[in-house]
C-alpha positions as CSV (number, residue, x, y, z in Angstrom):
1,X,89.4,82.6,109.4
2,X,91.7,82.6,112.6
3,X,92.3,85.6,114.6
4,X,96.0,86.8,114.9
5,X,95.5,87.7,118.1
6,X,97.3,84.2,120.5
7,X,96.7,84.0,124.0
8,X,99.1,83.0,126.2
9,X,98.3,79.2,126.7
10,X,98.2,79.3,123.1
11,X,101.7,80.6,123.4
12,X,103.1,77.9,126.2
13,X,101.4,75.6,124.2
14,X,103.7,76.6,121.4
15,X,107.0,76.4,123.7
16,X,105.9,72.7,125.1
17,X,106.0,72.1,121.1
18,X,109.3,73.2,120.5
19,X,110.3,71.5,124.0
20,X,109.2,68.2,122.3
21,X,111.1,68.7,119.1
22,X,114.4,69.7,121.2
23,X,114.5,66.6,122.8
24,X,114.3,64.7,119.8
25,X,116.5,66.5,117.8
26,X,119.7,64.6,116.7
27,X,121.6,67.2,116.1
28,X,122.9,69.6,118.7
29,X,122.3,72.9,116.7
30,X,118.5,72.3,116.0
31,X,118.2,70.8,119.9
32,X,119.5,74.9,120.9
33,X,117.3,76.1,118.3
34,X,114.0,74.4,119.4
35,X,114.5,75.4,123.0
36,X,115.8,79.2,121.9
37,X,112.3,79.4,120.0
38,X,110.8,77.4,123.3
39,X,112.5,80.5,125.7
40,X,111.2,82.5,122.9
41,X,107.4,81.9,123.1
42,X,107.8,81.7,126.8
43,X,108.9,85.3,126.9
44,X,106.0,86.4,124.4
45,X,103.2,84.5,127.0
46,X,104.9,86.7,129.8
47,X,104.8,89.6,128.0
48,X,101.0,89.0,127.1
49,X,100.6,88.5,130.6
50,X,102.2,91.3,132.4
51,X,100.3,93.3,129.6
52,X,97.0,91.9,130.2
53,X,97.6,92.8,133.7
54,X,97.9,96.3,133.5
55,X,94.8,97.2,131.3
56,X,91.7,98.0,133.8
57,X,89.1,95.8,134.1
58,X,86.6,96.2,131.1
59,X,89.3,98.3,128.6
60,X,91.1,96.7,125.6
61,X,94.7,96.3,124.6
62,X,93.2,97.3,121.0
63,X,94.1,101.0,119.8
64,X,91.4,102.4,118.2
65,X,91.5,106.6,115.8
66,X,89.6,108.8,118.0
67,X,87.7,111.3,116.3
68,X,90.8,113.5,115.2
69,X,92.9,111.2,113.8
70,X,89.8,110.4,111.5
71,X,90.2,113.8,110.3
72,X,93.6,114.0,109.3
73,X,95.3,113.6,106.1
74,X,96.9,110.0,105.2
């Protein structure tokens, strides 16, 4: 099974796709939709990156309960 975690070449890899499709598109609409969804995983492979970049060395971006919020009521 894949993970849902992406990483951020997998998300340029993503844009370069929709890139591809914009400039074969015929009509004008789905040509600015392709590269609005291209901009769009752009933006998401920043983001990934800026946050990756903020995390000390040797920590994760995943949250995991501490021992409190084990103990309280769902």
């Amino acid at each position: 099974m894949r993970s849902a975690l992406v990483s951020p070449k997998e998300y340029r890899a993503f844009a370069a796709q929709c890139s591809r499709w914009a400039a074969r598109a015929n009509r004008e609409e789905h040509r600015s939709m392709m590269l609005q969804m291209a901009d769009h995983w752009l933006q998401k492979a920043q983001e990934l990156e800026d946050a990756s970049a903020s995390v000390p060395s040797g920590r994760s971006l995943i949250s995991r309960p501490s021992q409190d919020d084990s103990k309280q009521p769902i």
